[in-house]
C-alpha positions as CSV (number, residue, x, y, z in Angstrom):
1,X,44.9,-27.3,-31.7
2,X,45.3,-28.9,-28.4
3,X,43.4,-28.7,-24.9
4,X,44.4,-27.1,-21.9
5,X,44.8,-29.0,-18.6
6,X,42.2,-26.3,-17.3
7,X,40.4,-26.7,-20.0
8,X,39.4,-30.5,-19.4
9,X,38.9,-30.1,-15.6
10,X,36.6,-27.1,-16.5
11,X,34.6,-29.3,-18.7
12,X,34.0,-32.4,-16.3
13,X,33.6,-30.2,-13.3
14,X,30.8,-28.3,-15.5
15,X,29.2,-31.6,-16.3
16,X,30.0,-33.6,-12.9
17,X,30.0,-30.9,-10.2
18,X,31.4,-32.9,-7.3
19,X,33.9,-34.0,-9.3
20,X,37.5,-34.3,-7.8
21,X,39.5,-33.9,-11.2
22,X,43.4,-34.2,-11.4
23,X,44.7,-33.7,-14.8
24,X,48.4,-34.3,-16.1
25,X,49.9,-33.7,-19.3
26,X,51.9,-37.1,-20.1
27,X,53.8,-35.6,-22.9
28,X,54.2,-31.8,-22.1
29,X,52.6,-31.5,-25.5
30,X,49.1,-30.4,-24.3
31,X,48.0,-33.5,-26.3
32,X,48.1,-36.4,-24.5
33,X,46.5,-36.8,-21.2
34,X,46.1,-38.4,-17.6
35,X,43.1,-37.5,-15.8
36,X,41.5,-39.5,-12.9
37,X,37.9,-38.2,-12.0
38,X,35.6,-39.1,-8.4
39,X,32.3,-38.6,-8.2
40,X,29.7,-39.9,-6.5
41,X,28.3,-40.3,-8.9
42,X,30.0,-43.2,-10.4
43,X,28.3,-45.4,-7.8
44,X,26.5,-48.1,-9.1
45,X,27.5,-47.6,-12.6
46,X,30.5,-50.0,-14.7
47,X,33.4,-48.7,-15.5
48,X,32.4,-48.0,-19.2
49,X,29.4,-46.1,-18.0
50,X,31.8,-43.4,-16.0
51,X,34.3,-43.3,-18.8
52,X,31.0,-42.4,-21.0
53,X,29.6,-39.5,-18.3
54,X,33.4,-38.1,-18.7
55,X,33.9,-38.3,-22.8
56,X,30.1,-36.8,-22.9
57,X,31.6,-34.3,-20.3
58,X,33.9,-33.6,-23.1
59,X,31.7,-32.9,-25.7
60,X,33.2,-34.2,-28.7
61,X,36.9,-33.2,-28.1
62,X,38.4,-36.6,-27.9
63,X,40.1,-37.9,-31.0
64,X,40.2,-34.1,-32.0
65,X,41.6,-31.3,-29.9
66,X,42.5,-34.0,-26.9
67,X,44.6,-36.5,-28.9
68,X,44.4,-38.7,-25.7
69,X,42.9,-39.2,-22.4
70,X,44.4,-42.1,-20.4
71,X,41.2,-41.8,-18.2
72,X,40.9,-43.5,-14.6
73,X,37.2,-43.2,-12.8
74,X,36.6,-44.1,-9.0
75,X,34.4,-43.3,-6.2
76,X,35.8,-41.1,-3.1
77,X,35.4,-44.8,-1.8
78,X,37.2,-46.5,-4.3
79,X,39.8,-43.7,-4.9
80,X,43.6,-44.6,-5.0
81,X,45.4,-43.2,-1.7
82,X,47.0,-40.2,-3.4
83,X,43.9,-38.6,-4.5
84,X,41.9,-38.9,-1.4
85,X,40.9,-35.7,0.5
């Protein structure tokens, strides 16, 4: 059974509150993924510490009901152009 869009941007806001999430389904399938997430959190943490506070923000639904996440994690600093506010 596959994800919503809405449903993943529900779940990381719910987990990372100031989270600026935008979601798009690569496929059209509701399977496979893009989503870039910034926080503030993210400072002062690796990339593979992020990428872990989003999949934990997923509880368990990668691999499973989200077939794929081509995940990108950045700072309001560090945020590509597009995605700033």
């Amino acid at each position: 059974m596959a994800m919503e869009a809405g449903d993943i941007e529900r779940m990381i806001r719910e987990s990372i509150p100031d989270a600026k999430v935008v979601i798009e389904d690569l496929r059209g399938d509701g399977d496979h993924y893009a989503a870039l997430v910034i926080s503030e959190v993210f400072k002062g943490k690796s990339r593979v510490q992020q990428h872990q506070m989003v999949y934990a923000a997923l509880q368990g639904r990668m691999g499973g009901q989200l077939h794929a996440l081509a995940l990108q994690t950045a700072t309001p600093e560090t945020a590509p152009d597009y995605a700033r506010d």
